[in-house]
KOLLO-820269 format. One record per residue (C-alpha): residue number from 1; residue in three letters; x, y, z. Coordinates in pm, 1 decimal. Each point is the difference from the previous one (the first is absolute). Layout:
N
i:NUM aa:Ala c1:X c2:Y c3:Z .
...
//
This chain:
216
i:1 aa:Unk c1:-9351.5 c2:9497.4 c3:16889.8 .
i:2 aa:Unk c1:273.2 c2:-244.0 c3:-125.4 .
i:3 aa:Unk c1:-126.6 c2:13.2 c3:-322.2 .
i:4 aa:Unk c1:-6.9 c2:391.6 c3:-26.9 .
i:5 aa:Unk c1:331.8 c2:69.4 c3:124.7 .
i:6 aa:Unk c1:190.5 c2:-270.1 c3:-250.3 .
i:7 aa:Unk c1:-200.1 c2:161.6 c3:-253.9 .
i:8 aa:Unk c1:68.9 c2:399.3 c3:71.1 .
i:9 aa:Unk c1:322.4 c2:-89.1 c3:154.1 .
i:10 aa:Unk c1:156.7 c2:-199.6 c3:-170.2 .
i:11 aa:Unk c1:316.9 c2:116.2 c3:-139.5 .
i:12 aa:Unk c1:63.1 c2:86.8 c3:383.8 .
i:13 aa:Unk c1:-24.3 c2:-321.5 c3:101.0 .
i:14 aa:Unk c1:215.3 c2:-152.1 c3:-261.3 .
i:15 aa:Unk c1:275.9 c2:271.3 c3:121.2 .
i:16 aa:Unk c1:22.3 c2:-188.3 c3:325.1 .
i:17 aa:Unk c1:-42.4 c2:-342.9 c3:-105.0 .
i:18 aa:Unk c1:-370.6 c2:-53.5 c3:174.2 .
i:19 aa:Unk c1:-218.1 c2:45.4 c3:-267.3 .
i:20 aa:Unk c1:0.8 c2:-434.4 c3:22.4 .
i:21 aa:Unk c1:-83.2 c2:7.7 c3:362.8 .
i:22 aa:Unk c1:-267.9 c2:217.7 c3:-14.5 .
i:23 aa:Unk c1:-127.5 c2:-195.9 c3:-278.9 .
i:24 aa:Unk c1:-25.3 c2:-305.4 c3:264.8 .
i:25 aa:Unk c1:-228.6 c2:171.6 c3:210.7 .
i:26 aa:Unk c1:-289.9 c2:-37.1 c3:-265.1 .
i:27 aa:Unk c1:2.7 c2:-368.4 c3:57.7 .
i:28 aa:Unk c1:-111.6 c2:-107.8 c3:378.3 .
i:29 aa:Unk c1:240.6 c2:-252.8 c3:153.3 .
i:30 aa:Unk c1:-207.7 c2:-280.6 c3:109.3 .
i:31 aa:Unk c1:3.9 c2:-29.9 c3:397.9 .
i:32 aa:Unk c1:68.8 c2:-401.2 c3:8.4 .
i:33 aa:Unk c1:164.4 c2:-227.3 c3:217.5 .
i:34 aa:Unk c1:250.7 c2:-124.8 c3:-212.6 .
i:35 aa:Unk c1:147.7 c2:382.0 c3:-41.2 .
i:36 aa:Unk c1:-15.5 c2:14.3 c3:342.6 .
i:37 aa:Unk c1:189.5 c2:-298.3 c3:51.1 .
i:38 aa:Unk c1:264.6 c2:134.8 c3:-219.7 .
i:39 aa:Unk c1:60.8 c2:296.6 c3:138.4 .
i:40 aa:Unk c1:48.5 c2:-189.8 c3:341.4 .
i:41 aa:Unk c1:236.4 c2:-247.7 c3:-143.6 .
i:42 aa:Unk c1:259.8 c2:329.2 c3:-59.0 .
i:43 aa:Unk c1:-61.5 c2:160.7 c3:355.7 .
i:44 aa:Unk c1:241.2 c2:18.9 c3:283.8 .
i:45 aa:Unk c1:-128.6 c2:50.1 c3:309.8 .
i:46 aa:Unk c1:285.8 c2:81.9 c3:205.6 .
i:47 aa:Unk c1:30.9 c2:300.2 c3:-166.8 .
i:48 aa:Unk c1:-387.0 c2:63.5 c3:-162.0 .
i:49 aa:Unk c1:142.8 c2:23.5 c3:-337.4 .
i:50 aa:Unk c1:-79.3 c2:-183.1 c3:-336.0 .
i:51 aa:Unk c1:285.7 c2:-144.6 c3:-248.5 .
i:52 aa:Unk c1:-77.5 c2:0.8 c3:-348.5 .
i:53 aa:Unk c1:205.7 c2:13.9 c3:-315.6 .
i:54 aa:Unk c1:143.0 c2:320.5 c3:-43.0 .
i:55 aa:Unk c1:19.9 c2:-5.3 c3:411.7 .
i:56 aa:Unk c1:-112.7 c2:74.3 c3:370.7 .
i:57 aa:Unk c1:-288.0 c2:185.5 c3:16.9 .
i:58 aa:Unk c1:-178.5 c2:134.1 c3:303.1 .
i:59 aa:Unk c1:-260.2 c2:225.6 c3:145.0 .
i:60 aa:Unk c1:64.6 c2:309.4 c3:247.8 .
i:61 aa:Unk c1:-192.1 c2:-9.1 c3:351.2 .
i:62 aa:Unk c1:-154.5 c2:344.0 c3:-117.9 .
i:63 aa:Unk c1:-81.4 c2:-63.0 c3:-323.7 .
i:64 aa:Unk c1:-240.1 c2:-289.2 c3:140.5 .
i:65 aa:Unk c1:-158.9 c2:237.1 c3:240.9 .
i:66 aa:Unk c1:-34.4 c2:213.9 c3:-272.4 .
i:67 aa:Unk c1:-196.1 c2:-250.4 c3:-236.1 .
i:68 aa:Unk c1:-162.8 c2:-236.9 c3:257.5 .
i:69 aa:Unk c1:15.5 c2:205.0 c3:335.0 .
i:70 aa:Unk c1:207.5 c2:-307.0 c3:158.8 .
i:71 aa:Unk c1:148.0 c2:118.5 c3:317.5 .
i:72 aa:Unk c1:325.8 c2:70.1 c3:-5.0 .
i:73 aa:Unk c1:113.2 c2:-70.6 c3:357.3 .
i:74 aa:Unk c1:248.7 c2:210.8 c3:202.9 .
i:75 aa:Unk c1:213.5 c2:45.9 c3:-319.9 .
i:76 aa:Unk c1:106.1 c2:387.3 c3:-89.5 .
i:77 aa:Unk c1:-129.4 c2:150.2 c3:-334.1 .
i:78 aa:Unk c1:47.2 c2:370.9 c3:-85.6 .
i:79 aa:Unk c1:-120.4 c2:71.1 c3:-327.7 .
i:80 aa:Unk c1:261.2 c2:271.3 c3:-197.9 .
i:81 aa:Unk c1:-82.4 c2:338.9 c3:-100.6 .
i:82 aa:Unk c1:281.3 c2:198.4 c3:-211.4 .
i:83 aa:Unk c1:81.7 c2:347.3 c3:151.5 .
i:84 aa:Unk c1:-7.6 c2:316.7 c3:-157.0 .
i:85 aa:Unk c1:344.6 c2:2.1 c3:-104.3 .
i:86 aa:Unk c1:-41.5 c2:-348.3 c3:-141.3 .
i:87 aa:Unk c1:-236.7 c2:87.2 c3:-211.0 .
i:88 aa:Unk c1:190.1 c2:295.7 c3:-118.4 .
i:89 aa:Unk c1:293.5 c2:-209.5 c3:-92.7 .
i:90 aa:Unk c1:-227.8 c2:-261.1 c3:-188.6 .
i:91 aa:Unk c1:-160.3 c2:344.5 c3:-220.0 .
i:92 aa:Unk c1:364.1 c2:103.7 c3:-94.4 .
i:93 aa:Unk c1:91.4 c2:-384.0 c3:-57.7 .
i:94 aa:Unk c1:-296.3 c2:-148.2 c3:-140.5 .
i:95 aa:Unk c1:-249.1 c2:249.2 c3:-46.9 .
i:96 aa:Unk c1:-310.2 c2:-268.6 c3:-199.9 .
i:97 aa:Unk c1:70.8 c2:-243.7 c3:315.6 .
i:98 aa:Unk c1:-75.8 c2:318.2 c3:267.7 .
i:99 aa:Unk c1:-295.3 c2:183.7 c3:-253.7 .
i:100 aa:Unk c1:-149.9 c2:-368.3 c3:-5.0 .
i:101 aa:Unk c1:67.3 c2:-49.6 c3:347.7 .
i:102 aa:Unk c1:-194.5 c2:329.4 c3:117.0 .
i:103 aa:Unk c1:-281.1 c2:-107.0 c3:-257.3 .
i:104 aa:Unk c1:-45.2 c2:-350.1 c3:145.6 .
i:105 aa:Unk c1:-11.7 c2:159.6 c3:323.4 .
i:106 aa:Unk c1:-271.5 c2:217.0 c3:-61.8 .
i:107 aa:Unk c1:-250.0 c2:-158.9 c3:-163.6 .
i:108 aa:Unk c1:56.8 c2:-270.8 c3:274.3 .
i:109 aa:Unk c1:-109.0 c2:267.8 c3:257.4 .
i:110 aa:Unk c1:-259.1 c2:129.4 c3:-230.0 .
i:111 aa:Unk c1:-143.1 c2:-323.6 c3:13.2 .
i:112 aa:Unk c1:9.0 c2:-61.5 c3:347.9 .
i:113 aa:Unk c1:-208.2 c2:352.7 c3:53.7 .
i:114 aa:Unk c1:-227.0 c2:-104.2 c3:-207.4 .
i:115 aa:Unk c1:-66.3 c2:-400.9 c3:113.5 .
i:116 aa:Unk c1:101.4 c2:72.2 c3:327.2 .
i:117 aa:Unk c1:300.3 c2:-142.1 c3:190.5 .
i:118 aa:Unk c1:-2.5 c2:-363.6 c3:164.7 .
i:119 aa:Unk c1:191.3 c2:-169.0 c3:282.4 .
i:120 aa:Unk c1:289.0 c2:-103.6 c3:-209.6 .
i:121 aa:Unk c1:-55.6 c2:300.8 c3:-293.2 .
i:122 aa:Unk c1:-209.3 c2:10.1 c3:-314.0 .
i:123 aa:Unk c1:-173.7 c2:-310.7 c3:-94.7 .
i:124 aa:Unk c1:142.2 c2:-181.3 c3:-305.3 .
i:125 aa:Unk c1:-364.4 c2:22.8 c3:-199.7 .
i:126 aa:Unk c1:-43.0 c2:368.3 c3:89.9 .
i:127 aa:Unk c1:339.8 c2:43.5 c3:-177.0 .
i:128 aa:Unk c1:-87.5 c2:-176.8 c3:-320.6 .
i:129 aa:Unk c1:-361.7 c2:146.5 c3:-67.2 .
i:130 aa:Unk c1:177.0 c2:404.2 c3:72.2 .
i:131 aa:Unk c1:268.3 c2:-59.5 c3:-262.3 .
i:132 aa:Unk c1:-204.8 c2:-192.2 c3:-236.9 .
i:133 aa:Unk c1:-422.7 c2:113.0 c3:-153.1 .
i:134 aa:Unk c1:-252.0 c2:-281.7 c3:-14.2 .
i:135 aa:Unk c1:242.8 c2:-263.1 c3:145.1 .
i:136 aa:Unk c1:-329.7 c2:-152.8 c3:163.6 .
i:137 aa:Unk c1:-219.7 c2:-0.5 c3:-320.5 .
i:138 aa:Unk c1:87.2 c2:-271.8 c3:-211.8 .
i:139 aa:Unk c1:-197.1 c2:193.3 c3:-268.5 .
i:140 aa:Unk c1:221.1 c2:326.8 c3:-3.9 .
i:141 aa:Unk c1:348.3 c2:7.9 c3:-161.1 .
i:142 aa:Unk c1:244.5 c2:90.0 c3:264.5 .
i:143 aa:Unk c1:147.0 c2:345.0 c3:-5.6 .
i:144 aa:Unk c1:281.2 c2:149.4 c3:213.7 .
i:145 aa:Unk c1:-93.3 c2:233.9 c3:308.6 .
i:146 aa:Unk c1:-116.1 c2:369.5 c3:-116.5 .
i:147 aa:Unk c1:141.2 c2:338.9 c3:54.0 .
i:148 aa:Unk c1:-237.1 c2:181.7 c3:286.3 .
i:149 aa:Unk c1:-161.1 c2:328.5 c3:-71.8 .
i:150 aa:Unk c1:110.7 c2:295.7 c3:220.6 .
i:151 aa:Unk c1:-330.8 c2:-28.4 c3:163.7 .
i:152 aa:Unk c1:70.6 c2:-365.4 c3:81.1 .
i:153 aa:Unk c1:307.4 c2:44.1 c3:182.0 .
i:154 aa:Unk c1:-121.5 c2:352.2 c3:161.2 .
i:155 aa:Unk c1:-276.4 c2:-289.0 c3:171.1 .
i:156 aa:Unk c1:249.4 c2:-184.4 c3:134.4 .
i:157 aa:Unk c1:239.8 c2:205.7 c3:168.2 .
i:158 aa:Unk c1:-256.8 c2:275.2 c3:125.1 .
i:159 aa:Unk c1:34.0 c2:-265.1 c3:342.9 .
i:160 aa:Unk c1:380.5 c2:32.3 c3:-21.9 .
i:161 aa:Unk c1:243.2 c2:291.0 c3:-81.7 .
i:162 aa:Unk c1:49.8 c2:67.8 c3:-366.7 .
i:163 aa:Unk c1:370.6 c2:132.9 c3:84.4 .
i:164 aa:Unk c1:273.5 c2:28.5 c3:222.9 .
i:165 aa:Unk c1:284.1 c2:223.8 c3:156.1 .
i:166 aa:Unk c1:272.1 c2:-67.5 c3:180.9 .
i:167 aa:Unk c1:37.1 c2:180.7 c3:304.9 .
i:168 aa:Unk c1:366.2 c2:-117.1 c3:100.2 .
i:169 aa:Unk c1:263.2 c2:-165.7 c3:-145.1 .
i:170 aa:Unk c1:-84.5 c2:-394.5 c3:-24.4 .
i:171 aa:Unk c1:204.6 c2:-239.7 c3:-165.4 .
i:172 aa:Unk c1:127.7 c2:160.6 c3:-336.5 .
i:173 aa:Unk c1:-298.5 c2:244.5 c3:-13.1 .
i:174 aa:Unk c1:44.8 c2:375.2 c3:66.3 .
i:175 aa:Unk c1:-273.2 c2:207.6 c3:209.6 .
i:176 aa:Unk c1:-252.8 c2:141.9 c3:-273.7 .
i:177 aa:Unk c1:3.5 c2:-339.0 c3:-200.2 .
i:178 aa:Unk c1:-357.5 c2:-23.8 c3:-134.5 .
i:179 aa:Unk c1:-112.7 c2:-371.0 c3:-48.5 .
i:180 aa:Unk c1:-320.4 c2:-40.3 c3:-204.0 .
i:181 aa:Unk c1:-217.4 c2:-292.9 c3:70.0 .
i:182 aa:Unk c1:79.4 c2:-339.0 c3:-205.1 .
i:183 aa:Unk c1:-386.9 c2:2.5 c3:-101.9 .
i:184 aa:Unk c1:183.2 c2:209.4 c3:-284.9 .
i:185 aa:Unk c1:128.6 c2:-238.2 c3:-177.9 .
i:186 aa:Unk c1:-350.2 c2:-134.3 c3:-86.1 .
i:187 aa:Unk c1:-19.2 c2:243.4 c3:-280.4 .
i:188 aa:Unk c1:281.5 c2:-131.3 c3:-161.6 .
i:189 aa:Unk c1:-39.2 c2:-308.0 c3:-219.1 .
i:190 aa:Unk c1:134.2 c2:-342.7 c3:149.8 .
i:191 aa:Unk c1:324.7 c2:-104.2 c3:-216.2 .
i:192 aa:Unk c1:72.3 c2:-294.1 c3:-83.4 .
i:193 aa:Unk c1:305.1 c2:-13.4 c3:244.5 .
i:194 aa:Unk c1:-219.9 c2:51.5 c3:292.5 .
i:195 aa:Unk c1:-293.9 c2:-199.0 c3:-148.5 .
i:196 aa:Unk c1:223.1 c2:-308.0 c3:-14.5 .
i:197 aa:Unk c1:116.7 c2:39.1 c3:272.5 .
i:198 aa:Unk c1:-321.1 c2:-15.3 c3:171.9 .
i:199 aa:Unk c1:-94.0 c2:-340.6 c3:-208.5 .
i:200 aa:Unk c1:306.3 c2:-185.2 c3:94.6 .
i:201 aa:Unk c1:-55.1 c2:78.2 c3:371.7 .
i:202 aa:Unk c1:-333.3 c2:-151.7 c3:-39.1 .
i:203 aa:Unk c1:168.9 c2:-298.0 c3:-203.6 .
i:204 aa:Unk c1:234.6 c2:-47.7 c3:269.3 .
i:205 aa:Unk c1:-279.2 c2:9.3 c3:293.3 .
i:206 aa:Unk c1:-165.2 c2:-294.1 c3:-208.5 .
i:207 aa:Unk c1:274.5 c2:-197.5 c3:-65.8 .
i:208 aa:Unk c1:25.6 c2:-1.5 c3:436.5 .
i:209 aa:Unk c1:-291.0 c2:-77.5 c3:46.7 .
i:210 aa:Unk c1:-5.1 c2:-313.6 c3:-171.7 .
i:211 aa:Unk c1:375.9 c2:-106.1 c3:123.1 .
i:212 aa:Unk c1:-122.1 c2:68.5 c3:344.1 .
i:213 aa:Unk c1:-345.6 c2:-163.4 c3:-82.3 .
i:214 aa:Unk c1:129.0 c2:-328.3 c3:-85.5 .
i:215 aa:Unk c1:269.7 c2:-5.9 c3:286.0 .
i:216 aa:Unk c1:-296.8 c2:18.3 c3:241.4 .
//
């Protein structure tokens, strides 16, 4: 998957100056003691952070539930979901961040449908083998996810309602507003916006899982 995306997305990595980190994910870091040891040599644990050269680093309560399930105690965490009028702003303001945002958002449901939801979302493997063809055969190229036929999406929604209307006035929506069903945006190609997106999501889940793998 690494190798596909710094291949067909290249230029878009170099734009944001992680074309060399994604690079590094080709090569395995060795799990040894001595790296361990390191890493230990730089934590604090009066406040569960790590110092390193360019500074303090440290990991959120919920973003370790999120990658290892690791209770979070009695600690507060409301994850933030922009409101209509938010959203409206960001279109007027910065109208690739909201069509990418809206993208992202809907192939991450479409993929959820389709793999099914678990306790804490969609699983990080389901993810990579819907945006990415053959990710599993070692023998295939990798190619990025497909458009869907009509017939395709018609299958999945035919459990759920294809569309929408407002029947009162709820946030910044009028009565009348028809919604169509996200499982639209499947006929649309993926861009490379939202497909890079995606990939550095599943970068950043990795790169967790090994920080919180060698803490433990």
């Amino acid at each position: 998957m690494a190798g596909f995306v710094l291949e067909d997305l290249k230029d878009k990595l170099l734009q944001i100056d992680l074309y060399t980190a994604a690079r590094a994910v080709q090569y395995r870091i060795p799990q040894r003691s001595n790296h361990f040891f390191a890493m230990l040599e730089g934590y604090n644990p009066e406040t569960c952070t790590f110092f390193n050269p360019v500074g303090e680093m440290g990991l959120a309560l919920h973003e370790m539930y999120e990658v290892s399930g690791l209770v979070m105690g009695d600690i507060p965490y409301e994850e933030y979901v922009p409101s209509a009028e938010e959203l409206h702003l960001m279109e007027d303001s910065a109208p690739l961040v909201y069509a990418t945002y809206w993208e992202v958002s809907c192939h991450f449901h479409i993929c959820a449908k389709i793999t099914g939801w678990r306790s804490r979302g969609v699983e990080q493997m389901a993810w990579a083998n819907y945006l990415f063809n053959g990710l599993g055969d070692k023998a295939d190229r990798l190619t990025r996810i497909s458009p869907s036929t009509d017939a395709e999406i018609e299958e999945r929604i035919n459990t759920s309602t294809s569309s929408h209307a407002m029947e009162s006035v709820e946030d910044t929506f009028r009565p009348g507003t028809v919604f169509k069903s996200f499982h639209h945006q499947a006929k649309i190609p993926i861009s490379n916006r939202a497909l890079r997106f995606h990939f550095l999501k599943l970068f950043q889940c990795s790169v967790r899982v090994v920080i919180i793998c060698s803490c433990h």
